[in-house]
N, C-alpha and C positions, 0 to 999 in steps of 0.2 A: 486754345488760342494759338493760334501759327506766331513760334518767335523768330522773329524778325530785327536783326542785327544792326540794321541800318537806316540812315530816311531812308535813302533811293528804296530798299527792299520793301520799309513799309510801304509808301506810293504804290510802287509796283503791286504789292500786293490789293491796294485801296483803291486799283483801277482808276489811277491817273496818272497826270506827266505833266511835269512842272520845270520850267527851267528858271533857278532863282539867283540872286547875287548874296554875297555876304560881305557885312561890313561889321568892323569891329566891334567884338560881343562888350554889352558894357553893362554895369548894376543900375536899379534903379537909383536914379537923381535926389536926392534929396542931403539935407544938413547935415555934415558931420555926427551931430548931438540934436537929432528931433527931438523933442519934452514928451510927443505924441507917436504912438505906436497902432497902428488900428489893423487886425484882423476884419477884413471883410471880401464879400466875392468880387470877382473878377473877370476878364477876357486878357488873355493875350493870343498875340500870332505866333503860338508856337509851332505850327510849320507854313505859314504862309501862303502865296498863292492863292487858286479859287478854293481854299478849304477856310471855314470862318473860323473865326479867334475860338480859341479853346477856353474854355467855362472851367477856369481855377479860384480858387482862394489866396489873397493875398494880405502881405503886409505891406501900410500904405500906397496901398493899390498895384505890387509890383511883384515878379516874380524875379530873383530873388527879393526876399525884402530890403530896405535901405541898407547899405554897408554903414554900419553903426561903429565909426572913428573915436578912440579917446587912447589920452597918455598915460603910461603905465601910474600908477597913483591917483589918478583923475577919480572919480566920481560917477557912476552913473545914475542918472534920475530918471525915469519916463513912467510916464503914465501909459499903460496901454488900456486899451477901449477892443469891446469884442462886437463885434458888427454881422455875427457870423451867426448863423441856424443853430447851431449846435454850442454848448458850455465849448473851454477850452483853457489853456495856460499860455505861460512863457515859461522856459526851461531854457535856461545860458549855460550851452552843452560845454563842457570842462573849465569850469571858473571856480575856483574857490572862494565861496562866496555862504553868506549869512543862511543859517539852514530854511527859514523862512522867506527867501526868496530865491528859491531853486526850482518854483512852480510847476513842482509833480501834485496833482489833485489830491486830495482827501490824503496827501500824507505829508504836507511841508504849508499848503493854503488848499482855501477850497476853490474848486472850480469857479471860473467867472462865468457868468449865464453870460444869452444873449443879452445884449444892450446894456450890461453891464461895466465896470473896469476894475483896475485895481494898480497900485502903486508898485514900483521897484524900484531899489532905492541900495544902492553898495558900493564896495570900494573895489578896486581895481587892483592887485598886489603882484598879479602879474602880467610883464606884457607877451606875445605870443596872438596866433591866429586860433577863434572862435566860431561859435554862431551859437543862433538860436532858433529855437524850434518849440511845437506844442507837446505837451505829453499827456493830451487826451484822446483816446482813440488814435493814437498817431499815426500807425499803419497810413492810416484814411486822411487825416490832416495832415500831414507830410507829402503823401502822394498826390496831395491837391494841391501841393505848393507852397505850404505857409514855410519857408525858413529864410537865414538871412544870414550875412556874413559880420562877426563880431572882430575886430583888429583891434590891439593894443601897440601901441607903439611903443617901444622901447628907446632909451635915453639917446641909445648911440645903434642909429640904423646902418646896416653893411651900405659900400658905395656900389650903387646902383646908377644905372641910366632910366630904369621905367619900373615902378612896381604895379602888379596887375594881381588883381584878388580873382582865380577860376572856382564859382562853386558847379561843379559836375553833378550827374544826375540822370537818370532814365523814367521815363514817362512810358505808364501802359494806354495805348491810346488804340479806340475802333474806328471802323474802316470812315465813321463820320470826322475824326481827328478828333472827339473829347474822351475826358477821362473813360476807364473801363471801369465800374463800380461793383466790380468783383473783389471785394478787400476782403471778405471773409473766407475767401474759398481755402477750404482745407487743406488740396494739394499744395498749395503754395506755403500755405505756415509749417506743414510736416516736412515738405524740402526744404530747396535753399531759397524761401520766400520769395517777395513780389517782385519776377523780372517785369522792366519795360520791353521795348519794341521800338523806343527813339532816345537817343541820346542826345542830353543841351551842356551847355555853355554857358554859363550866366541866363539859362531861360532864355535860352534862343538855339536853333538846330548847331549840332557842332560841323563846322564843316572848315572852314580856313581860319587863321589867325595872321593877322597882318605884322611884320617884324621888321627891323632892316639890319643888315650884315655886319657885325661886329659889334653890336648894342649887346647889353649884360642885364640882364631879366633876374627882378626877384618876382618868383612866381608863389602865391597864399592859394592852395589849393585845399579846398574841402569837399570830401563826400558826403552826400546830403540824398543819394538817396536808400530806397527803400530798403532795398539787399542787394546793390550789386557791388561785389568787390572787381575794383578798378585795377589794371593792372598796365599801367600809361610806359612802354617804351619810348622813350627820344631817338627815335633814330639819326644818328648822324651828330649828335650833342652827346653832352657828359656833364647832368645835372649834378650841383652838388646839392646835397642834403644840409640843412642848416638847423630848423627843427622837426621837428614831431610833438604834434599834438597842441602846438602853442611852445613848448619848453628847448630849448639849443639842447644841439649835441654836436659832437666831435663830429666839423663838417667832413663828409665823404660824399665818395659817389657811388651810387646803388649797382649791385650787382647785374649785368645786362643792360646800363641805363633805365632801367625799369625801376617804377615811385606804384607801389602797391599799396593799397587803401581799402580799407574795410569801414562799412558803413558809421560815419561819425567820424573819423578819423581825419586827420588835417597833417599837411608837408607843405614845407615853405623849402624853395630851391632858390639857389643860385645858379640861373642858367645864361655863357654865352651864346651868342645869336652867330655859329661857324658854318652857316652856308653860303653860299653867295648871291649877288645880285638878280632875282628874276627866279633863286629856283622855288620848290616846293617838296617840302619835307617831312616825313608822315609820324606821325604822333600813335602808335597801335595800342589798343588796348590788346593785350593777349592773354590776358587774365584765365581764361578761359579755354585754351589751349586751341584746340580745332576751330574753334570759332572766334578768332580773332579777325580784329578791323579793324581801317582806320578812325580811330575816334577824331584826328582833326588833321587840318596842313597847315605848318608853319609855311605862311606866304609873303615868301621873301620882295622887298619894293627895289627894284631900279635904282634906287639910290646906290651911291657910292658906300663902302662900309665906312660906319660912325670911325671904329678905329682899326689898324691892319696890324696893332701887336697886343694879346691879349692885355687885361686888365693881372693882377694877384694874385692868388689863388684866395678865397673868399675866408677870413677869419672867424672864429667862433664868436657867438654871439654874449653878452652877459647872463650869467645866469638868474633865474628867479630865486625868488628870496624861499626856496622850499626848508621844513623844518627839514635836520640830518638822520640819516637809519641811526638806529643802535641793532643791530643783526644781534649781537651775542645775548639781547636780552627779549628777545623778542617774542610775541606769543604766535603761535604756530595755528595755521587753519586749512584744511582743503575742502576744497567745490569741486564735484563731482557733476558733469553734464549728461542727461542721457534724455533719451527718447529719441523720435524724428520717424521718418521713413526709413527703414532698414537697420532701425537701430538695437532691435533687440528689447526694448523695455516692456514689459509686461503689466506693470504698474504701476501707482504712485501713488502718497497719500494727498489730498484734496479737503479741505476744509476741517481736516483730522481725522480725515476717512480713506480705510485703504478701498482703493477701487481700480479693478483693472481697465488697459489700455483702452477696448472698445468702448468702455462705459464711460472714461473720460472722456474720448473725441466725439462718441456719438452724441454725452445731454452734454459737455459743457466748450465741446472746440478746445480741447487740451488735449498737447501729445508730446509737454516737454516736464522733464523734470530739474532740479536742484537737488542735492542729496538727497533724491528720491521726493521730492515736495514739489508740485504743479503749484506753481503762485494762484490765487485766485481773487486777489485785491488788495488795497494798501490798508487794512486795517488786519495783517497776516502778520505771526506775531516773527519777529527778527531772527533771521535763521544765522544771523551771525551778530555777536555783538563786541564790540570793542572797547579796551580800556584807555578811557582820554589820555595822550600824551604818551601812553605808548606804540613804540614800533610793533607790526602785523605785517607777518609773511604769510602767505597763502601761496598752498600746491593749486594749480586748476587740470583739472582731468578733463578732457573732451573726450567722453566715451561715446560719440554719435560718426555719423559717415558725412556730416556738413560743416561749414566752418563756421564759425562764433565769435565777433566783434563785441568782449566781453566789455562793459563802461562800467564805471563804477560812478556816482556824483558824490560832490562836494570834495574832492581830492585827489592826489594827483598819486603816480607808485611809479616805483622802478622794475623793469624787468629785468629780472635777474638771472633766470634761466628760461631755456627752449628746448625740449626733449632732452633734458638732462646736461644740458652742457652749457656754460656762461654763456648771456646774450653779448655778444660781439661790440655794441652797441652801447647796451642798457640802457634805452634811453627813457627819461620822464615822460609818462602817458598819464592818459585816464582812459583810455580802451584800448586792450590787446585783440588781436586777431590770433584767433585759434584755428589751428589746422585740426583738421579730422583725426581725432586718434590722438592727439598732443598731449604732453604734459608742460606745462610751463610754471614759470615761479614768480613772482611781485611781491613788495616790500613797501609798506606806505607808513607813513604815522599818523595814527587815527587824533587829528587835532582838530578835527571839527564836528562841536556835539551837535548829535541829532539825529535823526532817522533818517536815512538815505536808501535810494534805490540801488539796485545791483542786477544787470541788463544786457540781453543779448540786442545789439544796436539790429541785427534783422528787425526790424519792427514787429512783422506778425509771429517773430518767435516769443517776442515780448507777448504777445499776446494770446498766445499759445500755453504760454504758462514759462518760458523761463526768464524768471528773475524771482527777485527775493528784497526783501526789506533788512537793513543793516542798521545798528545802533552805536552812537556813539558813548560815554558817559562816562 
């Protein structure tokens, strides 16, 4: 498939011409605190014009699903209900939360059939930007739309004039504008997984964002999709960084202007609005080096500016109630990454069978390992386990030529190092992005029992064989 960077290039390439308007990208509408969550299919106009609504899967009907509002400590309850062809979950991607409602299938609950549902039900401990997603077949249920934006508020919000929740994303779409239903193709799980060919904005094409001069933007950005790492320069701006991941850190502003995101991964900025009346100002993704573009325009209105002398410089936010390291007593672990394309592995064990590279990807579509182990379901016995209440450091090796948006569930860890040297930062995550060839360090304390997942956020690398089942106890 021809990749295609852009709408206009897609059209172009889809043998048409459309001349369209854009108005302020927004979430679907709905409650604060719906009680009711419903997976079911869908249409939207995800590119418009004479091309019909694209055939997605939605949460209460909408691509993203509802932005799901509550305050730090609050509660949340919902019932969700599956409407959908296929089993499936919820998974509240970085929440510490009850191990039995983390809804990874056949290892925390069982899968919900169709027309079935099931309850979730937990506390909220901290605030920060979230979402949620399935984690069945996800590749494929992800790529058809199911996610949604999860916000906690915190006691004492920075001052702002507008906050805007951006979940970004790329969509593989054919020359008809619906999904491509190529989710299992090999090529893409052995590389850097499933690119699109269009890129949205709250589920809608990215192309302008309406602003006015002098206004102070806190911006809740989430990557939500498949595999592509975002790599969003401000031209002309000087975001500040406030969190990562959900969690504050020592607000700064990113090297180049640039907020890089690897899939799952969430930044909340503080940005002013310093262009002026009438202009227009390009948002690049250049992630990607040679093949960067504009992923949006900040489009400035004719209004006079809101104010003509900056606001403060944006203060650190409070922090969450995370337990503290103990480093000096800590048990020690490293994850070793290999396979992929060009990666050199020859083989791995598999269901407790050593079996080389070909014979994994030719009977079982595996070409990833963990210390040498191709995951091959959640009933694989824990390739790492942890002692309740104590701190756990772990080396991660990326011995592959791709990068690895490493997640861990049910808790949160600090980065401690990046190729050997303190992270600059450190800041509280639940998914690091691995560069090819990396070594990095994290420090968590294993305080929530249970069996958890351990994941490369590329989806079809998940499904490809890297991750691994972790225990607590």
């Amino acid at each position: 498939m021809t990749y295609t960077p852009t709408r206009r290039t897609f059209l172009t390439t889809a043998g048409a011409a459309m001349v369209s308007t854009w108005t302020r990208p927004g979430l679907a509408a709905l409650a604060a605190k719906p009680k009711t969550l419903t997976a079911e299919p869908g249409a939207i106009p995800l590119i418009g014009g004479r091309y019909p609504d694209t055939q997605v899967w939605t949460y209460n009907g909408g691509v993203p699903g509802p932005e799901l509002r509550f305050k730090q400590n609050d509660n949340l309850k919902i019932n969700f209900v599956n409407k959908l062809p296929d089993p499936t979950t919820v998974h509240w991607h970085g929440l510490r939360l009850p191990n039995a409602m983390d809804g990874v299938p056949d290892l925390t609950q069982p899968p919900v059939k169709p027309g079935g549902s099931f309850d979730y039900a937990f506390g909220l401990p901290d605030a920060g930007t979230y979402w949620y997603h399935p984690h069945v077949k996800s590749s494929e249920q992800v790529g058809r739309g199911l996610y949604g934006p999860l916000i906690i508020e915190e006691a004492d919000p920075p001052r702002v004039d507008r906050e805007v929740t951006w979940v970004i994303d790329d969509w593989r779409l054919g020359q008809d504008g619906q999904i491509a239903g190529d989710f299992n193709d090999m090529r893409d799980m052995s590389h850097g997984g499933r690119m699109g060919n269009l890129m949205t904005l709250n589920g809608r094409d990215s192309q302008r964002f309406p602003v006015r001069a002098g206004e102070r933007l806190r911006l809740r950005i989430i990557n939500v999709a498949n595999a592509r790492i975002f790599g969003l320069r401000f031209d002309g701006h000087h975001p500040t960084i406030i969190a990562m991941d959900g969690h504050p850190v020592a607000p700064h502003v990113p090297h180049q202007n640039r907020v890089t995101l690897g899939p799952g991964q969430r930044a909340d900025l503080i940005i002013d609005m310093e262009g002026r009346p009438g202009d227009l100002t390009a948002v690049v993704d250049d992630n990607s080096g040679r093949r960067k573009y504009v992923y949006l325009e900040f489009d400035y209105s004719a209004e006079a500016p809101l104010r003509t002398s900056p606001l403060d410089a944006p203060k650190a936010l409070a922090a969450n109630p995370l337990p503290g390291l103990d480093i000096a007593n800590a048990e020690t672990h490293a994850l070793s990454i290999a396979g992929g394309a060009m990666g050199g592995m020859t083989g791995a064990k598999y269901k407790g069978r050593d079996m080389d590279i070909r014979s994994l990807a030719q009977e079982h579509g595996k070409v990833w390992a963990l210390n040498g182990i191709t995951f091959h379901g959640m009933d694989a016995a824990p390739l790492f386990r942890f002692q309740k209440g104590r701190t756990q450091v772990m080396t991660l090796r990326n011995d592959t030529s791709w990068p690895h948006p490493m997640h861990l569930h049910g808790h949160v860890f600090k980065i401690l190092e990046r190729g050997g040297k303190p992270d600059p930062v450190q800041p509280w995550t639940d998914t690091i992005l691995l560069a090819p060839n990396e070594v990095s360090k994290i420090a968590f304390v294993a305080d929530n029992p249970g069996k958890w997942l351990f994941h490369c956020h590329i989806l079809g690398h998940t499904q490809a064989g890297m991750a691994c089942v972790t225990e607590v106890a």
